[in-house]
RODO-2510 file (C-alpha; in nm, 4 decimals, decimal comma):
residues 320
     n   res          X          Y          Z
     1     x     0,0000     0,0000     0,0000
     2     x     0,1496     0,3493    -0,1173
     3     x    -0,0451     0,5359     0,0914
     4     x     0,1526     0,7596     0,3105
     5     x    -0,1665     0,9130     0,6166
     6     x     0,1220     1,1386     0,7510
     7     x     0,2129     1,2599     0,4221
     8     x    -0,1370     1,2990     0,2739
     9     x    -0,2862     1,5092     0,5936
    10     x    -0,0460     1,7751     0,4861
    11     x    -0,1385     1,8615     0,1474
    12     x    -0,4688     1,6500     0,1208
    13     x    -0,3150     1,5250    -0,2866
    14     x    -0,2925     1,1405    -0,3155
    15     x    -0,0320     1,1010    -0,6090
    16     x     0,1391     0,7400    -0,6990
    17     x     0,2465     0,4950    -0,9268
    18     x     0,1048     0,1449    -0,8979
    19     x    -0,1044    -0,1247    -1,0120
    20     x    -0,5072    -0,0975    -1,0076
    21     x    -0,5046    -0,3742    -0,6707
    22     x    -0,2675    -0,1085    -0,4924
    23     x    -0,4751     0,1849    -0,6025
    24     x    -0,8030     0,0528    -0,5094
    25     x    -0,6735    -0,0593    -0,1887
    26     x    -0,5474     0,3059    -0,0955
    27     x    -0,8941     0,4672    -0,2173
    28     x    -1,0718     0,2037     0,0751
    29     x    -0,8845     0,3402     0,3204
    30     x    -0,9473     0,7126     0,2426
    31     x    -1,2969     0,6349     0,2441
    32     x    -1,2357     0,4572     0,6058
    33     x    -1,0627     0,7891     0,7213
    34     x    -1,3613     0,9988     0,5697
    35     x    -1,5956     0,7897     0,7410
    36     x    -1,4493     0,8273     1,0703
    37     x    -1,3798     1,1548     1,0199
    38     x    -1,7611     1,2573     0,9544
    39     x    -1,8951     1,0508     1,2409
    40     x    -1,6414     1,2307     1,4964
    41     x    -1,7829     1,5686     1,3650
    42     x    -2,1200     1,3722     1,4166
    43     x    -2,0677     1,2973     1,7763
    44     x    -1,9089     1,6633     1,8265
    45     x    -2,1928     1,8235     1,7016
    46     x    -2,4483     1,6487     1,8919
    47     x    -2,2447     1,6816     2,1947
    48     x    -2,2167     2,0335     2,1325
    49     x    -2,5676     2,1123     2,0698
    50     x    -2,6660     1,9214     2,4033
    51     x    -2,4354     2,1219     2,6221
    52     x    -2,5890     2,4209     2,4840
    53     x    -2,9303     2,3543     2,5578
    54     x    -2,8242     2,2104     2,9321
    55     x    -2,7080     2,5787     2,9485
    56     x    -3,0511     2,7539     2,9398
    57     x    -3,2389     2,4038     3,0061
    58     x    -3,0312     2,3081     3,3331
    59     x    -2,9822     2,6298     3,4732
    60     x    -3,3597     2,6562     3,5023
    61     x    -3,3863     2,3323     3,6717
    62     x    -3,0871     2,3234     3,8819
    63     x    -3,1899     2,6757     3,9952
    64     x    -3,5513     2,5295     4,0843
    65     x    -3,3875     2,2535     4,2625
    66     x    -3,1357     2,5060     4,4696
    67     x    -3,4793     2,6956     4,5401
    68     x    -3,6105     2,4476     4,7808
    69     x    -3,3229     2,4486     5,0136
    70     x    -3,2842     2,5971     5,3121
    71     x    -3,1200     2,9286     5,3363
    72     x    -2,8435     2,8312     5,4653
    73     x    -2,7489     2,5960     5,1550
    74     x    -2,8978     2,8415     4,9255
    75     x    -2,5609     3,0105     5,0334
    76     x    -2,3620     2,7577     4,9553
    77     x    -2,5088     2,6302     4,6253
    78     x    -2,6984     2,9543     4,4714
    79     x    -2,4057     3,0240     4,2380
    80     x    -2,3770     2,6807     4,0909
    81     x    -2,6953     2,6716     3,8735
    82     x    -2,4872     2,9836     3,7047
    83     x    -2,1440     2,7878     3,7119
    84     x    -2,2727     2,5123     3,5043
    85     x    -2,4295     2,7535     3,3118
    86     x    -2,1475     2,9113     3,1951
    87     x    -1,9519     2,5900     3,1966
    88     x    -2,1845     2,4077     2,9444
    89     x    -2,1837     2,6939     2,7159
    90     x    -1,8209     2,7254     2,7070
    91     x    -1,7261     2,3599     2,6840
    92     x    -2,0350     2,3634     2,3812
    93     x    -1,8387     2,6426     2,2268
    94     x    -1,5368     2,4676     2,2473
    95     x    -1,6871     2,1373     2,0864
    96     x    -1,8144     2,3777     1,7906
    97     x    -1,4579     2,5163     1,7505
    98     x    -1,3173     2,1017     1,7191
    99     x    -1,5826     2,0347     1,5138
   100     x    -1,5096     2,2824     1,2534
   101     x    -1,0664     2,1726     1,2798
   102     x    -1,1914     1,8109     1,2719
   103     x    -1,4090     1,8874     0,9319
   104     x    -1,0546     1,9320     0,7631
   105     x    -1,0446     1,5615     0,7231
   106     x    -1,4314     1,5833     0,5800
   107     x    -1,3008     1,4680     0,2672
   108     x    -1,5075     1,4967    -0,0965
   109     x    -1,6129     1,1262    -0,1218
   110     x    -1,7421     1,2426    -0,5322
   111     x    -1,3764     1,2734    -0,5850
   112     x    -1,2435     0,9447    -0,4554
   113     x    -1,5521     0,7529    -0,5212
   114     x    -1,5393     0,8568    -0,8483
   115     x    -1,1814     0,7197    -0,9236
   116     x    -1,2799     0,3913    -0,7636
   117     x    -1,5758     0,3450    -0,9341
   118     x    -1,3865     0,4279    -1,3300
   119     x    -1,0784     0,1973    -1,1986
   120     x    -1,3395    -0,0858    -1,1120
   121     x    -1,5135    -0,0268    -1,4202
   122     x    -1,2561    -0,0367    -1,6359
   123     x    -0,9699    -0,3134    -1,4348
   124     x    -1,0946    -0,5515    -1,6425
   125     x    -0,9445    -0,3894    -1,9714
   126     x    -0,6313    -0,2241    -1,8282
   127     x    -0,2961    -0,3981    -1,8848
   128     x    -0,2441    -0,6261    -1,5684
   129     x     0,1118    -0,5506    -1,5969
   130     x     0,1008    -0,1665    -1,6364
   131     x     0,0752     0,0498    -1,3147
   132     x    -0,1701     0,3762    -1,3508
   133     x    -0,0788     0,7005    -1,2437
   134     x    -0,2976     0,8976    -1,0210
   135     x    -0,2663     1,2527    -0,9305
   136     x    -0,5946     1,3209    -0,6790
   137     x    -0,6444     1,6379    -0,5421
   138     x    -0,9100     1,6374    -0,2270
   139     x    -0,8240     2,0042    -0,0531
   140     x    -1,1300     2,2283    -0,1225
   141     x    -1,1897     2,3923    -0,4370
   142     x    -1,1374     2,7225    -0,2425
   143     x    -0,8129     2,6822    -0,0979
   144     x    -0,5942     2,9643    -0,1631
   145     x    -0,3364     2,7817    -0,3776
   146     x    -0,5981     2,7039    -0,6180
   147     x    -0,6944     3,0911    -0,6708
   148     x    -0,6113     3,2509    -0,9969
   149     x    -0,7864     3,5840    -0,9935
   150     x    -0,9820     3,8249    -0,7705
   151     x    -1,1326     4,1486    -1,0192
   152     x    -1,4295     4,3666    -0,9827
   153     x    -1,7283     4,2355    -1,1742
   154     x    -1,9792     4,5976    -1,1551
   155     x    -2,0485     4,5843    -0,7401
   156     x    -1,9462     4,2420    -0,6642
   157     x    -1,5749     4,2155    -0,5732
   158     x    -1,5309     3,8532    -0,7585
   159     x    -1,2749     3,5622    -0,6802
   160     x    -1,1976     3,2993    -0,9445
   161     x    -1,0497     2,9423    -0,8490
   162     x    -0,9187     2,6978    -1,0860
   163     x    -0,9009     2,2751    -0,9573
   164     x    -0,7580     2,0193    -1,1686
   165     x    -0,8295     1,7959    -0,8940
   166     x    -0,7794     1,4462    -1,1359
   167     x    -0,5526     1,3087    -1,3628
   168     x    -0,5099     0,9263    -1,4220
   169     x    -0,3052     0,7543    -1,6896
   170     x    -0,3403     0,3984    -1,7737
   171     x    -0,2571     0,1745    -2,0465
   172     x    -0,5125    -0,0851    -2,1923
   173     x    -0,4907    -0,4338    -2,2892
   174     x    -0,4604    -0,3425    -2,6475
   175     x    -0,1434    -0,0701    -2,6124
   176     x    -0,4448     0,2191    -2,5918
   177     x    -0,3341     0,4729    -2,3507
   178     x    -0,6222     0,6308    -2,1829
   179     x    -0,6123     0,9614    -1,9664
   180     x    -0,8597     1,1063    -1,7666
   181     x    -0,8673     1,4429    -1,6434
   182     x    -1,1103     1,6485    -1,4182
   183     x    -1,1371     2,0466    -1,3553
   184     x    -1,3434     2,2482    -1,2008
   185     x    -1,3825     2,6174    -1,2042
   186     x    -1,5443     2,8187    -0,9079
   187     x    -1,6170     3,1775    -0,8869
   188     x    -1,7399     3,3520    -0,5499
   189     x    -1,8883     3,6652    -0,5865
   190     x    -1,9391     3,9192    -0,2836
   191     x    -2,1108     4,2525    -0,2155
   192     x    -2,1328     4,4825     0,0934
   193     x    -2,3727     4,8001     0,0971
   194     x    -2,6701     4,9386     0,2644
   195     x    -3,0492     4,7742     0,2358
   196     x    -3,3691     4,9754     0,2299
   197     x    -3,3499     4,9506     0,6163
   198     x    -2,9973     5,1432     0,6621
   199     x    -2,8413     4,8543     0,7750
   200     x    -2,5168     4,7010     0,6068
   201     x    -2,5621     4,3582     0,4554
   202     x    -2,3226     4,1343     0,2875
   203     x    -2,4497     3,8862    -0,0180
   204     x    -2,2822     3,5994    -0,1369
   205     x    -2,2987     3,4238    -0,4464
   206     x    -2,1079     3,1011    -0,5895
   207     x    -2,1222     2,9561    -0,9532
   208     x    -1,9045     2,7241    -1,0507
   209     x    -1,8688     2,4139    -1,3785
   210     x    -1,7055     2,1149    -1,3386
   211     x    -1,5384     1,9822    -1,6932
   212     x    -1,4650     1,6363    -1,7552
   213     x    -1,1664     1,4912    -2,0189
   214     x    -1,1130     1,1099    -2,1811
   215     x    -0,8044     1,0939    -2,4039
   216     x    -0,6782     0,8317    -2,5851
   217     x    -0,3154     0,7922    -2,7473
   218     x    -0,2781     0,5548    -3,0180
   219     x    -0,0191     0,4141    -3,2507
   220     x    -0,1269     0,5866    -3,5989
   221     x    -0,0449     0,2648    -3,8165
   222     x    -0,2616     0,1072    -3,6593
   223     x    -0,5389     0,3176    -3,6948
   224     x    -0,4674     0,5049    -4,0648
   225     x    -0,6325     0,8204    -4,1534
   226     x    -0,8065     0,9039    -3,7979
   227     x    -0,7026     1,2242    -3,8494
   228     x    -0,9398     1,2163    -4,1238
   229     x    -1,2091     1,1642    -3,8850
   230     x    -1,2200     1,5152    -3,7530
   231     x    -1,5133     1,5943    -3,9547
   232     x    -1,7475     1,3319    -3,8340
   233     x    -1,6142     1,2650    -3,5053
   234     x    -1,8736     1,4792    -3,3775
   235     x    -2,1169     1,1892    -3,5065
   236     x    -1,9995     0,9280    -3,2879
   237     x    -1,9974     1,1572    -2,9571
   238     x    -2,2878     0,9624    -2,7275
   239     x    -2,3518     1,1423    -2,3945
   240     x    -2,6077     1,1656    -2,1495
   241     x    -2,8734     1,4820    -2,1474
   242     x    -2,7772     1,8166    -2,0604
   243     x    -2,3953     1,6933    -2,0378
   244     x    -2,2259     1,9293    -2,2774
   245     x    -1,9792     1,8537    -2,5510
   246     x    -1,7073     2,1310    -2,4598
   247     x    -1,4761     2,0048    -2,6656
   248     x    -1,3458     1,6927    -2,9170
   249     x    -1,0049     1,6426    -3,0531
   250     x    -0,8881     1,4432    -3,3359
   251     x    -0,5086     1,3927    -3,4411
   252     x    -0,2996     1,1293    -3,6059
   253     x    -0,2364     0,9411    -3,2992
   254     x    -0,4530     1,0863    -3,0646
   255     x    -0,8375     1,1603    -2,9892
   256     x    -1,0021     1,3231    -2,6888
   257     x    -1,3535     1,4729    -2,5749
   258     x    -1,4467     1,7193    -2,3298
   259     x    -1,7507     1,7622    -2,1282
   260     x    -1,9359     1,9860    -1,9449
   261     x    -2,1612     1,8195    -1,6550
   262     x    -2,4671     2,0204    -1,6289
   263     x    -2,5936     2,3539    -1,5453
   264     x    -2,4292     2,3804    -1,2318
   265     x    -2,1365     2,1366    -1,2558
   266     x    -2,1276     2,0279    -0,9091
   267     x    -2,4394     1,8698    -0,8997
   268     x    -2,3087     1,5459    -0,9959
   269     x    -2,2792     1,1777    -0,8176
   270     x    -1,9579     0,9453    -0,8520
   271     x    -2,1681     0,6763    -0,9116
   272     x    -2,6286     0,6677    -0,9166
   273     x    -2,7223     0,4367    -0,6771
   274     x    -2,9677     0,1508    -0,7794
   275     x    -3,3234     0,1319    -0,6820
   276     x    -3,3969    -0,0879    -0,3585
   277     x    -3,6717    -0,2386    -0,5728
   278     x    -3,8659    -0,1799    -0,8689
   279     x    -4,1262    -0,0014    -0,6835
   280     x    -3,9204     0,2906    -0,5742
   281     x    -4,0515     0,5824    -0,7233
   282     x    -3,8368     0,7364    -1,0110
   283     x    -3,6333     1,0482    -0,9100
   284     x    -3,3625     1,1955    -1,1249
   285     x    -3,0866     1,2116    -0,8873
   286     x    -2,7527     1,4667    -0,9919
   287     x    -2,5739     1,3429    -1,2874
   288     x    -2,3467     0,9823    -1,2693
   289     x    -1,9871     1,1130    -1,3225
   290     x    -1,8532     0,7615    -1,3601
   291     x    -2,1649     0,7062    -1,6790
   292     x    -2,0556     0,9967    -1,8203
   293     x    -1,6868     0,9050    -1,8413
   294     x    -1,7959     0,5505    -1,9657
   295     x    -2,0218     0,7185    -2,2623
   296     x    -1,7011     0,9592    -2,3416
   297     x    -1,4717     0,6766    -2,3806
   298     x    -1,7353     0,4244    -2,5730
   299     x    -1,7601     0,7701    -2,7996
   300     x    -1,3965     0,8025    -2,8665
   301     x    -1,3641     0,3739    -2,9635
   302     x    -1,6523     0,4703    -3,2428
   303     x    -1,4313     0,7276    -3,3784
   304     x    -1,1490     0,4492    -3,3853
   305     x    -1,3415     0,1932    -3,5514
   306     x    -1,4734     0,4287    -3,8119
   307     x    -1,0915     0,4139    -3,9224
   308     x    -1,2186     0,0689    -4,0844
   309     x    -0,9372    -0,1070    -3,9121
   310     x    -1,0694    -0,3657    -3,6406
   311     x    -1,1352    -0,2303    -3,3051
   312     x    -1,0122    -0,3817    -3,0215
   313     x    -1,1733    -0,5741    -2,8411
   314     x    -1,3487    -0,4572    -2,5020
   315     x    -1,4947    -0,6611    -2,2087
   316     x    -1,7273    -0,5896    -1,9414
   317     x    -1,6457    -0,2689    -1,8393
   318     x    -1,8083    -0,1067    -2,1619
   319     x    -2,0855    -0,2023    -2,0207
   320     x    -2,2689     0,1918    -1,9125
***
Protein backbone atom coordinates (compact mmCIF):
# COMPACT_ATOMS: atom_id res chain seq x y z
CA UNK A 1 0.00 0.00 0.00
CA UNK A 2 1.50 3.49 -1.17
CA UNK A 3 -0.45 5.36 0.91
CA UNK A 4 1.53 7.60 3.10
CA UNK A 5 -1.67 9.13 6.17
CA UNK A 6 1.22 11.39 7.51
CA UNK A 7 2.13 12.60 4.22
CA UNK A 8 -1.37 12.99 2.74
CA UNK A 9 -2.86 15.09 5.94
CA UNK A 10 -0.46 17.75 4.86
CA UNK A 11 -1.38 18.62 1.47
CA UNK A 12 -4.69 16.50 1.21
CA UNK A 13 -3.15 15.25 -2.87
CA UNK A 14 -2.93 11.41 -3.15
CA UNK A 15 -0.32 11.01 -6.09
CA UNK A 16 1.39 7.40 -6.99
CA UNK A 17 2.46 4.95 -9.27
CA UNK A 18 1.05 1.45 -8.98
CA UNK A 19 -1.04 -1.25 -10.12
CA UNK A 20 -5.07 -0.98 -10.08
CA UNK A 21 -5.05 -3.74 -6.71
CA UNK A 22 -2.67 -1.09 -4.92
CA UNK A 23 -4.75 1.85 -6.03
CA UNK A 24 -8.03 0.53 -5.09
CA UNK A 25 -6.73 -0.59 -1.89
CA UNK A 26 -5.47 3.06 -0.95
CA UNK A 27 -8.94 4.67 -2.17
CA UNK A 28 -10.72 2.04 0.75
CA UNK A 29 -8.85 3.40 3.20
CA UNK A 30 -9.47 7.13 2.43
CA UNK A 31 -12.97 6.35 2.44
CA UNK A 32 -12.36 4.57 6.06
CA UNK A 33 -10.63 7.89 7.21
CA UNK A 34 -13.61 9.99 5.70
CA UNK A 35 -15.96 7.90 7.41
CA UNK A 36 -14.49 8.27 10.70
CA UNK A 37 -13.80 11.55 10.20
CA UNK A 38 -17.61 12.57 9.54
CA UNK A 39 -18.95 10.51 12.41
CA UNK A 40 -16.41 12.31 14.96
CA UNK A 41 -17.83 15.69 13.65
CA UNK A 42 -21.20 13.72 14.17
CA UNK A 43 -20.68 12.97 17.76
CA UNK A 44 -19.09 16.63 18.26
CA UNK A 45 -21.93 18.24 17.02
CA UNK A 46 -24.48 16.49 18.92
CA UNK A 47 -22.45 16.82 21.95
CA UNK A 48 -22.17 20.33 21.32
CA UNK A 49 -25.68 21.12 20.70
CA UNK A 50 -26.66 19.21 24.03
CA UNK A 51 -24.35 21.22 26.22
CA UNK A 52 -25.89 24.21 24.84
CA UNK A 53 -29.30 23.54 25.58
CA UNK A 54 -28.24 22.10 29.32
CA UNK A 55 -27.08 25.79 29.49
CA UNK A 56 -30.51 27.54 29.40
CA UNK A 57 -32.39 24.04 30.06
CA UNK A 58 -30.31 23.08 33.33
CA UNK A 59 -29.82 26.30 34.73
CA UNK A 60 -33.60 26.56 35.02
CA UNK A 61 -33.86 23.32 36.72
CA UNK A 62 -30.87 23.23 38.82
CA UNK A 63 -31.90 26.76 39.95
CA UNK A 64 -35.51 25.30 40.84
CA UNK A 65 -33.87 22.54 42.63
CA UNK A 66 -31.36 25.06 44.70
CA UNK A 67 -34.79 26.96 45.40
CA UNK A 68 -36.11 24.48 47.81
CA UNK A 69 -33.23 24.49 50.14
CA UNK A 70 -32.84 25.97 53.12
CA UNK A 71 -31.20 29.29 53.36
CA UNK A 72 -28.44 28.31 54.65
CA UNK A 73 -27.49 25.96 51.55
CA UNK A 74 -28.98 28.42 49.25
CA UNK A 75 -25.61 30.11 50.33
CA UNK A 76 -23.62 27.58 49.55
CA UNK A 77 -25.09 26.30 46.25
CA UNK A 78 -26.98 29.54 44.71
CA UNK A 79 -24.06 30.24 42.38
CA UNK A 80 -23.77 26.81 40.91
CA UNK A 81 -26.95 26.72 38.74
CA UNK A 82 -24.87 29.84 37.05
CA UNK A 83 -21.44 27.88 37.12
CA UNK A 84 -22.73 25.12 35.04
CA UNK A 85 -24.30 27.54 33.12
CA UNK A 86 -21.47 29.11 31.95
CA UNK A 87 -19.52 25.90 31.97
CA UNK A 88 -21.85 24.08 29.44
CA UNK A 89 -21.84 26.94 27.16
CA UNK A 90 -18.21 27.25 27.07
CA UNK A 91 -17.26 23.60 26.84
CA UNK A 92 -20.35 23.63 23.81
CA UNK A 93 -18.39 26.43 22.27
CA UNK A 94 -15.37 24.68 22.47
CA UNK A 95 -16.87 21.37 20.86
CA UNK A 96 -18.14 23.78 17.91
CA UNK A 97 -14.58 25.16 17.50
CA UNK A 98 -13.17 21.02 17.19
CA UNK A 99 -15.83 20.35 15.14
CA UNK A 100 -15.10 22.82 12.53
CA UNK A 101 -10.66 21.73 12.80
CA UNK A 102 -11.91 18.11 12.72
CA UNK A 103 -14.09 18.87 9.32
CA UNK A 104 -10.55 19.32 7.63
CA UNK A 105 -10.45 15.62 7.23
CA UNK A 106 -14.31 15.83 5.80
CA UNK A 107 -13.01 14.68 2.67
CA UNK A 108 -15.08 14.97 -0.97
CA UNK A 109 -16.13 11.26 -1.22
CA UNK A 110 -17.42 12.43 -5.32
CA UNK A 111 -13.76 12.73 -5.85
CA UNK A 112 -12.43 9.45 -4.55
CA UNK A 113 -15.52 7.53 -5.21
CA UNK A 114 -15.39 8.57 -8.48
CA UNK A 115 -11.81 7.20 -9.24
CA UNK A 116 -12.80 3.91 -7.64
CA UNK A 117 -15.76 3.45 -9.34
CA UNK A 118 -13.86 4.28 -13.30
CA UNK A 119 -10.78 1.97 -11.99
CA UNK A 120 -13.39 -0.86 -11.12
CA UNK A 121 -15.14 -0.27 -14.20
CA UNK A 122 -12.56 -0.37 -16.36
CA UNK A 123 -9.70 -3.13 -14.35
CA UNK A 124 -10.95 -5.51 -16.43
CA UNK A 125 -9.44 -3.89 -19.71
CA UNK A 126 -6.31 -2.24 -18.28
CA UNK A 127 -2.96 -3.98 -18.85
CA UNK A 128 -2.44 -6.26 -15.68
CA UNK A 129 1.12 -5.51 -15.97
CA UNK A 130 1.01 -1.66 -16.36
CA UNK A 131 0.75 0.50 -13.15
CA UNK A 132 -1.70 3.76 -13.51
CA UNK A 133 -0.79 7.01 -12.44
CA UNK A 134 -2.98 8.98 -10.21
CA UNK A 135 -2.66 12.53 -9.31
CA UNK A 136 -5.95 13.21 -6.79
CA UNK A 137 -6.44 16.38 -5.42
CA UNK A 138 -9.10 16.37 -2.27
CA UNK A 139 -8.24 20.04 -0.53
CA UNK A 140 -11.30 22.28 -1.22
CA UNK A 141 -11.90 23.92 -4.37
CA UNK A 142 -11.37 27.22 -2.42
CA UNK A 143 -8.13 26.82 -0.98
CA UNK A 144 -5.94 29.64 -1.63
CA UNK A 145 -3.36 27.82 -3.78
CA UNK A 146 -5.98 27.04 -6.18
CA UNK A 147 -6.94 30.91 -6.71
CA UNK A 148 -6.11 32.51 -9.97
CA UNK A 149 -7.86 35.84 -9.94
CA UNK A 150 -9.82 38.25 -7.70
CA UNK A 151 -11.33 41.49 -10.19
CA UNK A 152 -14.29 43.67 -9.83
CA UNK A 153 -17.28 42.35 -11.74
CA UNK A 154 -19.79 45.98 -11.55
CA UNK A 155 -20.49 45.84 -7.40
CA UNK A 156 -19.46 42.42 -6.64
CA UNK A 157 -15.75 42.16 -5.73
CA UNK A 158 -15.31 38.53 -7.59
CA UNK A 159 -12.75 35.62 -6.80
CA UNK A 160 -11.98 32.99 -9.45
CA UNK A 161 -10.50 29.42 -8.49
CA UNK A 162 -9.19 26.98 -10.86
CA UNK A 163 -9.01 22.75 -9.57
CA UNK A 164 -7.58 20.19 -11.69
CA UNK A 165 -8.29 17.96 -8.94
CA UNK A 166 -7.79 14.46 -11.36
CA UNK A 167 -5.53 13.09 -13.63
CA UNK A 168 -5.10 9.26 -14.22
CA UNK A 169 -3.05 7.54 -16.90
CA UNK A 170 -3.40 3.98 -17.74
CA UNK A 171 -2.57 1.74 -20.46
CA UNK A 172 -5.12 -0.85 -21.92
CA UNK A 173 -4.91 -4.34 -22.89
CA UNK A 174 -4.60 -3.42 -26.47
CA UNK A 175 -1.43 -0.70 -26.12
CA UNK A 176 -4.45 2.19 -25.92
CA UNK A 177 -3.34 4.73 -23.51
CA UNK A 178 -6.22 6.31 -21.83
CA UNK A 179 -6.12 9.61 -19.66
CA UNK A 180 -8.60 11.06 -17.67
CA UNK A 181 -8.67 14.43 -16.43
CA UNK A 182 -11.10 16.48 -14.18
CA UNK A 183 -11.37 20.47 -13.55
CA UNK A 184 -13.43 22.48 -12.01
CA UNK A 185 -13.82 26.17 -12.04
CA UNK A 186 -15.44 28.19 -9.08
CA UNK A 187 -16.17 31.78 -8.87
CA UNK A 188 -17.40 33.52 -5.50
CA UNK A 189 -18.88 36.65 -5.87
CA UNK A 190 -19.39 39.19 -2.84
CA UNK A 191 -21.11 42.52 -2.15
CA UNK A 192 -21.33 44.83 0.93
CA UNK A 193 -23.73 48.00 0.97
CA UNK A 194 -26.70 49.39 2.64
CA UNK A 195 -30.49 47.74 2.36
CA UNK A 196 -33.69 49.75 2.30
CA UNK A 197 -33.50 49.51 6.16
CA UNK A 198 -29.97 51.43 6.62
CA UNK A 199 -28.41 48.54 7.75
CA UNK A 200 -25.17 47.01 6.07
CA UNK A 201 -25.62 43.58 4.55
CA UNK A 202 -23.23 41.34 2.87
CA UNK A 203 -24.50 38.86 -0.18
CA UNK A 204 -22.82 35.99 -1.37
CA UNK A 205 -22.99 34.24 -4.46
CA UNK A 206 -21.08 31.01 -5.89
CA UNK A 207 -21.22 29.56 -9.53
CA UNK A 208 -19.05 27.24 -10.51
CA UNK A 209 -18.69 24.14 -13.79
CA UNK A 210 -17.05 21.15 -13.39
CA UNK A 211 -15.38 19.82 -16.93
CA UNK A 212 -14.65 16.36 -17.55
CA UNK A 213 -11.66 14.91 -20.19
CA UNK A 214 -11.13 11.10 -21.81
CA UNK A 215 -8.04 10.94 -24.04
CA UNK A 216 -6.78 8.32 -25.85
CA UNK A 217 -3.15 7.92 -27.47
CA UNK A 218 -2.78 5.55 -30.18
CA UNK A 219 -0.19 4.14 -32.51
CA UNK A 220 -1.27 5.87 -35.99
CA UNK A 221 -0.45 2.65 -38.16
CA UNK A 222 -2.62 1.07 -36.59
CA UNK A 223 -5.39 3.18 -36.95
CA UNK A 224 -4.67 5.05 -40.65
CA UNK A 225 -6.32 8.20 -41.53
CA UNK A 226 -8.06 9.04 -37.98
CA UNK A 227 -7.03 12.24 -38.49
CA UNK A 228 -9.40 12.16 -41.24
CA UNK A 229 -12.09 11.64 -38.85
CA UNK A 230 -12.20 15.15 -37.53
CA UNK A 231 -15.13 15.94 -39.55
CA UNK A 232 -17.48 13.32 -38.34
CA UNK A 233 -16.14 12.65 -35.05
CA UNK A 234 -18.74 14.79 -33.77
CA UNK A 235 -21.17 11.89 -35.07
CA UNK A 236 -19.99 9.28 -32.88
CA UNK A 237 -19.97 11.57 -29.57
CA UNK A 238 -22.88 9.62 -27.27
CA UNK A 239 -23.52 11.42 -23.95
CA UNK A 240 -26.08 11.66 -21.49
CA UNK A 241 -28.73 14.82 -21.47
CA UNK A 242 -27.77 18.17 -20.60
CA UNK A 243 -23.95 16.93 -20.38
CA UNK A 244 -22.26 19.29 -22.77
CA UNK A 245 -19.79 18.54 -25.51
CA UNK A 246 -17.07 21.31 -24.60
CA UNK A 247 -14.76 20.05 -26.66
CA UNK A 248 -13.46 16.93 -29.17
CA UNK A 249 -10.05 16.43 -30.53
CA UNK A 250 -8.88 14.43 -33.36
CA UNK A 251 -5.09 13.93 -34.41
CA UNK A 252 -3.00 11.29 -36.06
CA UNK A 253 -2.36 9.41 -32.99
CA UNK A 254 -4.53 10.86 -30.65
CA UNK A 255 -8.37 11.60 -29.89
CA UNK A 256 -10.02 13.23 -26.89
CA UNK A 257 -13.53 14.73 -25.75
CA UNK A 258 -14.47 17.19 -23.30
CA UNK A 259 -17.51 17.62 -21.28
CA UNK A 260 -19.36 19.86 -19.45
CA UNK A 261 -21.61 18.20 -16.55
CA UNK A 262 -24.67 20.20 -16.29
CA UNK A 263 -25.94 23.54 -15.45
CA UNK A 264 -24.29 23.80 -12.32
CA UNK A 265 -21.36 21.37 -12.56
CA UNK A 266 -21.28 20.28 -9.09
CA UNK A 267 -24.39 18.70 -9.00
CA UNK A 268 -23.09 15.46 -9.96
CA UNK A 269 -22.79 11.78 -8.18
CA UNK A 270 -19.58 9.45 -8.52
CA UNK A 271 -21.68 6.76 -9.12
CA UNK A 272 -26.29 6.68 -9.17
CA UNK A 273 -27.22 4.37 -6.77
CA UNK A 274 -29.68 1.51 -7.79
CA UNK A 275 -33.23 1.32 -6.82
CA UNK A 276 -33.97 -0.88 -3.58
CA UNK A 277 -36.72 -2.39 -5.73
CA UNK A 278 -38.66 -1.80 -8.69
CA UNK A 279 -41.26 -0.01 -6.84
CA UNK A 280 -39.20 2.91 -5.74
CA UNK A 281 -40.51 5.82 -7.23
CA UNK A 282 -38.37 7.36 -10.11
CA UNK A 283 -36.33 10.48 -9.10
CA UNK A 284 -33.63 11.96 -11.25
CA UNK A 285 -30.87 12.12 -8.87
CA UNK A 286 -27.53 14.67 -9.92
CA UNK A 287 -25.74 13.43 -12.87
CA UNK A 288 -23.47 9.82 -12.69
CA UNK A 289 -19.87 11.13 -13.22
CA UNK A 290 -18.53 7.62 -13.60
CA UNK A 291 -21.65 7.06 -16.79
CA UNK A 292 -20.56 9.97 -18.20
CA UNK A 293 -16.87 9.05 -18.41
CA UNK A 294 -17.96 5.50 -19.66
CA UNK A 295 -20.22 7.18 -22.62
CA UNK A 296 -17.01 9.59 -23.42
CA UNK A 297 -14.72 6.77 -23.81
CA UNK A 298 -17.35 4.24 -25.73
CA UNK A 299 -17.60 7.70 -28.00
CA UNK A 300 -13.96 8.03 -28.67
CA UNK A 301 -13.64 3.74 -29.64
CA UNK A 302 -16.52 4.70 -32.43
CA UNK A 303 -14.31 7.28 -33.78
CA UNK A 304 -11.49 4.49 -33.85
CA UNK A 305 -13.42 1.93 -35.51
CA UNK A 306 -14.73 4.29 -38.12
CA UNK A 307 -10.92 4.14 -39.22
CA UNK A 308 -12.19 0.69 -40.84
CA UNK A 309 -9.37 -1.07 -39.12
CA UNK A 310 -10.69 -3.66 -36.41
CA UNK A 311 -11.35 -2.30 -33.05
CA UNK A 312 -10.12 -3.82 -30.21
CA UNK A 313 -11.73 -5.74 -28.41
CA UNK A 314 -13.49 -4.57 -25.02
CA UNK A 315 -14.95 -6.61 -22.09
CA UNK A 316 -17.27 -5.90 -19.41
CA UNK A 317 -16.46 -2.69 -18.39
CA UNK A 318 -18.08 -1.07 -21.62
CA UNK A 319 -20.85 -2.02 -20.21
CA UNK A 320 -22.69 1.92 -19.12
Amino acid sequence: MSLDLSEFQKTYVYETRAPVAEVLADLKLLAELDARAERKRRALWIAAWSLMVFSVAGCGLLSAVVGQLSFAQQDTWGGMPLVVAVASFATGIALFVLRSRAGRTDLDNRRYGLVAAVLNRFQVDLDANAPVDVKLDLAPVDEERKAVGKRKRGRWDSEDFADPWLSLHGRFADGTHLHLSVVEHLQKRRRTGRGSSGKTKTKTKRKGKTLLQVGLRVKPERFPGLADQRANAKKAVRLPPEVVLSRLDVARDRVSVRALLGKDGRDWVARRPKPASPSEPTVLPPHDASRVVTMMLLSLYQVLGATHRKAPARGRSQTV
